[in-house]
C-alpha positions in Angstrom: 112.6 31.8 -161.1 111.8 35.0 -162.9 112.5 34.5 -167.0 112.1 37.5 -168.6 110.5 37.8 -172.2 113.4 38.6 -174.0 115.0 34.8 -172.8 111.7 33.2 -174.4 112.3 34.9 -177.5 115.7 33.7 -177.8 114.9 30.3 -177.1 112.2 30.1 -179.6 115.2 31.8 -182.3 117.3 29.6 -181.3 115.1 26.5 -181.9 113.6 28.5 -185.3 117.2 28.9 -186.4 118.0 24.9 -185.4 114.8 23.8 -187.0 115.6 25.9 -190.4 119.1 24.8 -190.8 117.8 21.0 -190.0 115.3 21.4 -192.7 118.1 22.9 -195.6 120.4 20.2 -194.6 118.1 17.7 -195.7 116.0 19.6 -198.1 117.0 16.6 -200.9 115.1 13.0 -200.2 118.0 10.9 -198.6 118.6 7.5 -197.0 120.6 8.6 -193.5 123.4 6.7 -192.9 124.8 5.8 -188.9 127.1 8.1 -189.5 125.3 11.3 -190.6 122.9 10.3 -187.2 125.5 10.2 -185.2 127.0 13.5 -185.9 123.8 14.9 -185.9 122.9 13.4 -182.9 126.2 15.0 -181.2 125.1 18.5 -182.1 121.8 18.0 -180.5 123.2 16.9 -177.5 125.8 19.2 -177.1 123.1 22.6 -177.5 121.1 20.8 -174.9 124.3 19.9 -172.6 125.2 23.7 -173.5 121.6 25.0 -172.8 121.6 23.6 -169.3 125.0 25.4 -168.3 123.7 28.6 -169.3 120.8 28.2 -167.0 123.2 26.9 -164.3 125.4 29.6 -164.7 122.9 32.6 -164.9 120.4 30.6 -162.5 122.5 29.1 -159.9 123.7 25.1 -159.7 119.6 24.2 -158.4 118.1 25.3 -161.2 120.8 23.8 -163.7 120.3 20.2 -161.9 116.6 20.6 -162.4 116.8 21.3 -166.3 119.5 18.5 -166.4 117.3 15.9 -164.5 114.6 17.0 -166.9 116.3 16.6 -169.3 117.6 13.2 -168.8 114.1 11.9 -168.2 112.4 13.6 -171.4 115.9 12.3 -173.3 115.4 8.7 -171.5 111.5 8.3 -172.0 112.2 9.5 -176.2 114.4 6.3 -176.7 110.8 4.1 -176.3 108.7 6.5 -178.9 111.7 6.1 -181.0 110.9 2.7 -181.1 107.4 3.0 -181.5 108.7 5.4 -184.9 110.5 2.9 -185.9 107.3 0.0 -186.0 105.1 2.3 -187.7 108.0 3.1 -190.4 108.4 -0.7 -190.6 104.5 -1.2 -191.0 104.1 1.2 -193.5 107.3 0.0 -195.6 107.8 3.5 -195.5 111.0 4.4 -197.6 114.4 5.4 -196.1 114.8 8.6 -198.0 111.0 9.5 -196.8 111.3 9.1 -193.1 113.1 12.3 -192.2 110.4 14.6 -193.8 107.5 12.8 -191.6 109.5 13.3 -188.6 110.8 16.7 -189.2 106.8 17.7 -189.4 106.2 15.5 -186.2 108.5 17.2 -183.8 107.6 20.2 -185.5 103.4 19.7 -184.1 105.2 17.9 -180.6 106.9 21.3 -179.7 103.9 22.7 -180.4 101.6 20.4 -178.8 103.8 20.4 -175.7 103.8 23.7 -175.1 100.6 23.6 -174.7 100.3 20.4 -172.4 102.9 22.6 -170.1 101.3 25.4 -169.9 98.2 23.8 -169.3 100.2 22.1 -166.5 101.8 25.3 -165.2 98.3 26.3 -164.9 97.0 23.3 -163.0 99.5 23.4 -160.7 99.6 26.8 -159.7 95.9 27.2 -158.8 95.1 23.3 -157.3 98.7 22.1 -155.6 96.7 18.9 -154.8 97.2 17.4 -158.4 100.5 17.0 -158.1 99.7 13.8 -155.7 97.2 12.7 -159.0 100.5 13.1 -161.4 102.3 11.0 -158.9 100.2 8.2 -158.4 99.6 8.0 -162.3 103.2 7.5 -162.8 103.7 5.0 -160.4 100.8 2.9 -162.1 102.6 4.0 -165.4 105.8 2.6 -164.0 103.5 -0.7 -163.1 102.2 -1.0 -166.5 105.1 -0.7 -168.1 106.6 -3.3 -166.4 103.9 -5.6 -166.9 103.9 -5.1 -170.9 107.6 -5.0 -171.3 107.7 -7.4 -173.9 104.3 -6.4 -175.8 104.9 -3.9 -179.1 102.6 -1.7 -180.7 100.7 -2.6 -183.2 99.9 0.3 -186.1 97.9 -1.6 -188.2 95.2 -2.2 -185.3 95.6 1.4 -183.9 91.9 2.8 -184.3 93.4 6.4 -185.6 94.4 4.4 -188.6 90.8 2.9 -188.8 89.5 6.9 -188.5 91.8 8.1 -190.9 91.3 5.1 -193.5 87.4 5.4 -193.0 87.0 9.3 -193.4 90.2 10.1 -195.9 90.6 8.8 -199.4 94.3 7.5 -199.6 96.4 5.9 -202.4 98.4 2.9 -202.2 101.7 4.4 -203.4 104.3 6.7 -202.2 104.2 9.7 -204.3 108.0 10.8 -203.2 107.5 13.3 -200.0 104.2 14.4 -200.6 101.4 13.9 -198.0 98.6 15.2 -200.3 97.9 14.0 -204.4 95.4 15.1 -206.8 94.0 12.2 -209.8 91.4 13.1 -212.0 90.5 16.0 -209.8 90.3 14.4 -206.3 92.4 14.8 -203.4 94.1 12.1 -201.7 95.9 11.2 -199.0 99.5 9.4 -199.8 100.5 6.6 -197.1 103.3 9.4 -195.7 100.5 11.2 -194.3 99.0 8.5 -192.5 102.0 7.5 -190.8 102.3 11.4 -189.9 98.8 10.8 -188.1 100.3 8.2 -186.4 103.1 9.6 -185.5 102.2 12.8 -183.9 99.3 10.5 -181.8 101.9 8.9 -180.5 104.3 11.7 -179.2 101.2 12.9 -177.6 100.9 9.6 -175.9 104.3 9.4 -174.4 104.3 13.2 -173.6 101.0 12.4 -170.8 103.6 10.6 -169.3 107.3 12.6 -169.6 105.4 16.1 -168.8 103.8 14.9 -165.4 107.5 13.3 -164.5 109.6 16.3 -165.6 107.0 18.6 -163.3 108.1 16.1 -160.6 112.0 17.4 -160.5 110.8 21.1 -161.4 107.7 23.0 -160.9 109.3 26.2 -163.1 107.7 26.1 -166.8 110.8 27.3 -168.6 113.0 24.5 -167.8 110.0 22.2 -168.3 109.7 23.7 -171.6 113.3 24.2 -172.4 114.4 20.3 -171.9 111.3 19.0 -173.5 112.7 21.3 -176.7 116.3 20.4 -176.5 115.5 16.8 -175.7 112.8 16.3 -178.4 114.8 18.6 -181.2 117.5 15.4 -181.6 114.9 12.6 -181.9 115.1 12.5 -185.6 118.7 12.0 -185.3 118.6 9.2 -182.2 115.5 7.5 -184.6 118.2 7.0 -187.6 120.9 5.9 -185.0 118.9 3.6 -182.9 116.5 2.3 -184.7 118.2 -0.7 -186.1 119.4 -1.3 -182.5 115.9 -2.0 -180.5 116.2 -5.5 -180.1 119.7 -4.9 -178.1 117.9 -2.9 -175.4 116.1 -5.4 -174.0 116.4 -4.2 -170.0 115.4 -0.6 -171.7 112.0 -0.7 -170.6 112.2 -1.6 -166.9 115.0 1.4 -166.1 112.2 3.5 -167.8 109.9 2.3 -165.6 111.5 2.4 -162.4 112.7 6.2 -163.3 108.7 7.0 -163.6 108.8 5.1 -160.5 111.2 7.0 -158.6 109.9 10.3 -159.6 106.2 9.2 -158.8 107.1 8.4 -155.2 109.5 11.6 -155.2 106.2 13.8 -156.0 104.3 12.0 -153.3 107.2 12.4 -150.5 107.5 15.8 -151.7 105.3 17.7 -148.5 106.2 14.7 -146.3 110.5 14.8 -146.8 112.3 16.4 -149.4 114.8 14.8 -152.4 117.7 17.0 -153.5 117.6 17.3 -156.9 121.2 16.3 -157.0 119.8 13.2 -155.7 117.2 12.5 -157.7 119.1 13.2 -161.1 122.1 11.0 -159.7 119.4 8.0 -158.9 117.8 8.6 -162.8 121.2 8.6 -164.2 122.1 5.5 -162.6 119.1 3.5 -163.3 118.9 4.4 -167.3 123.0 3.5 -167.6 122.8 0.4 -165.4 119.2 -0.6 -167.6 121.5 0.1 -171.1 124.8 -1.7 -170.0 123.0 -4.9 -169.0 120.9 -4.4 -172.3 124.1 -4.4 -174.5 125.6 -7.1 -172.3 123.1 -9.6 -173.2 122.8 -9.1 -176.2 126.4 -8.9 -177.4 127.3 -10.2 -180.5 124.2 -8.9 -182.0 124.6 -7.0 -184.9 122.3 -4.3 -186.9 118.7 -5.7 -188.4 115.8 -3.8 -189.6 113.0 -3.6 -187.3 109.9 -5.9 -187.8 106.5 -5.4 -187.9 103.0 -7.0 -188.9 102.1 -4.6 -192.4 99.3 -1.9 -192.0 98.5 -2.5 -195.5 100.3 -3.1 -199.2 102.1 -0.2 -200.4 104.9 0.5 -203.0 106.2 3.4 -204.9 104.6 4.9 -207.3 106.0 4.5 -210.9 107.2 7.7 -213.2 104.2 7.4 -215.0 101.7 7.8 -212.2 104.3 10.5 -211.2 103.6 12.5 -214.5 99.6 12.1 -214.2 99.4 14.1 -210.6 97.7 17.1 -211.3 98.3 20.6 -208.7 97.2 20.0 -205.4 95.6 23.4 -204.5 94.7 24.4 -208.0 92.1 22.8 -210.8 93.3 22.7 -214.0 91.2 24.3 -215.9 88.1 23.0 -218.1 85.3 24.6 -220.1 82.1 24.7 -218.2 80.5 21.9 -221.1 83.4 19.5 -219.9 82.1 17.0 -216.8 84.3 15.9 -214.0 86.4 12.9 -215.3 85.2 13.9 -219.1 88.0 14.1 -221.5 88.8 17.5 -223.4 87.1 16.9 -227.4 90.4 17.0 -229.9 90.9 20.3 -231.2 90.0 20.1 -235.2 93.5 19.9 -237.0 94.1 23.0 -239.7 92.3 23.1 -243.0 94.8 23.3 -245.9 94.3 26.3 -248.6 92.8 24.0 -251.1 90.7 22.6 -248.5 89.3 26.5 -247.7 89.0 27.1 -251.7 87.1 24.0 -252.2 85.0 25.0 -249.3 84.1 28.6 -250.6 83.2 27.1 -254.4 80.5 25.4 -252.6 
């Protein structure tokens, strides 16, 4: 598949210009309702949906079914670090209105991140064909894992990045609105936002050493790689606010994404031995992740909404108006006279002398 330059360049204005009008839309602090998710998780789909038919229809129909199998995989494997978001949110007591902004930055370092893992990939692949057969069996002993842990959640507040972070980095107790980063009395700390941000982007890079190796299963051509890991991982913050409060309901979720790491680990192995249409292969991952879902949301019908649970990482709150007005510029002192010390308060400016003050003083 020969992509020429001016087709990366329109894909990376195309995701600038998604990313930018993402950003003003939510530009004020707000709590996302189901609603505003859904719609916004429409769009996404839809450019992604839309993205694939211009590759099918400038590419051919092969190419088209291996972005679209790619894409269902990196779209299928996102609903599990969704749910991961949604712990460390929950173990942070991170506020509503704050949660967009920490994963608007975290996508924002997982496109970039990725990119790198895929080319990096790319690379690999193109000068030592053999570790395609390492890729394979890693995902069939992903696959396995899974399976085995299926009922076991993460746990933020034992995660040893945390321990790092809290170790090495000052950090308040409070939420300081958006902000990652306060200044107090001249010292720079960390708000708990910026901790979960830590987490957060750790954790995309965990689930990515797992979707990258399965979307190079279905397609070995770095621009659809690339191009359904964007469009898949561009609507997460919108799937986050939608499913979030739904987790418990999948409770089958977690095997179909393990057998579809499965499937495309024994795919990768058969692939010099006998070959799997593509067509094939994305009808088998389509079928597994729908029949996983319906038997999730048959089981547990009846069930309504309910805020995810999770042991606390710590004891945070909000930080009142007055702690508010004490933050002093982040990446600017204010200014002091070289006699005042650190932490020193400035001496009270002598108050006026009245005139008959003065003409008492010059009689003397």
């Amino acid at each position: 598949m020969n992509v020429p330059l001016y087709a990366w360049l329109t894909v990376f204005g195309v995701i600038a210009v998604m990313l930018a009008v993402d950003l003003f839309a939510h530009r004020k602090a707000h709590v996302i309702g189901v609603r505003e998710a859904a719609i916004w998780s429409v769009v996404w789909v839809v450019i992604g949906i839309g993205f694939g038919a211009v590759i099918w229809s400038t590419a051919g129909a092969e190419y088209g079914q291996q972005y679209y199998a790619g894409y269902l995989i990196e779209k299928s494997l996102a609903v599990d670090n969704v749910f991961v978001w949604a712990i460390i949110f929950a173990a942070f007591a991170v506020p509503r209105q704050y949660q967009h902004r920490v994963l608007f930055l975290g996508v924002l370092g997982a496109l970039v991140l990725r990119g790198i893992f895929i080319a990096a990939g790319a690379v690999l692949i193109e000068n030592f064909s053999w570790i395609l057969y390492i890729f394979a069996a890693f995902l069939i002993y992903t696959g396995y894992r899974m399976i085995r842990t299926r009922n076991e959640h993460a746990h933020p507040e034992k995660s040893p990045v945390l321990r790092l972070f809290r170790r090495f980095i000052p950090m308040t107790d409070a939420f300081h609105g958006q902000r990652f980063l306060v200044r107090k009395n001249g010292i720079l700390l960390a708000t708990p936002l910026l901790a979960v941000l830590v987490l957060v982007e750790v954790t995309d890079v965990v689930f990515a050493v797992d979707s990258i190796p399965a979307i190079f299963a279905v397609t070995s051509e770095p621009f659809i790689v690339f191009t359904a890991n964007a469009f898949a991982i561009l609507g997460l913050r919108a799937m986050y606010f939608l499913l979030a409060d739904l987790m418990h309901r999948f409770v089958y979720l977690k095997i179909g994404l393990a057998l579809v790491l499965v499937w495309v680990g024994v795919k990768m192995l058969l692939l010099d031995v006998f070959y799997i249409p593509t067509t094939v292969s994305l009808g088998v991952i389509a079928l597994i992740i729908t029949v996983s879902v319906v038997l999730s949301l048959r089981a547990t019908r009846g069930q309504g909404r309910r805020e995810v649970e999770a042991d606390a990482a710590g004891s945070f709150r909000e930080a009142t108006p007055a702690e508010l007005a004490e933050l002093e510029p982040v990446w600017r002192r204010p200014a002091r006279s070289f006699e005042q010390k650190p932490g020193q308060k400035p001496e009270p400016k002598p108050e006026p002398k009245s005139e008959p003050q003065k003409e008492n003083e010059n009689r003397r």
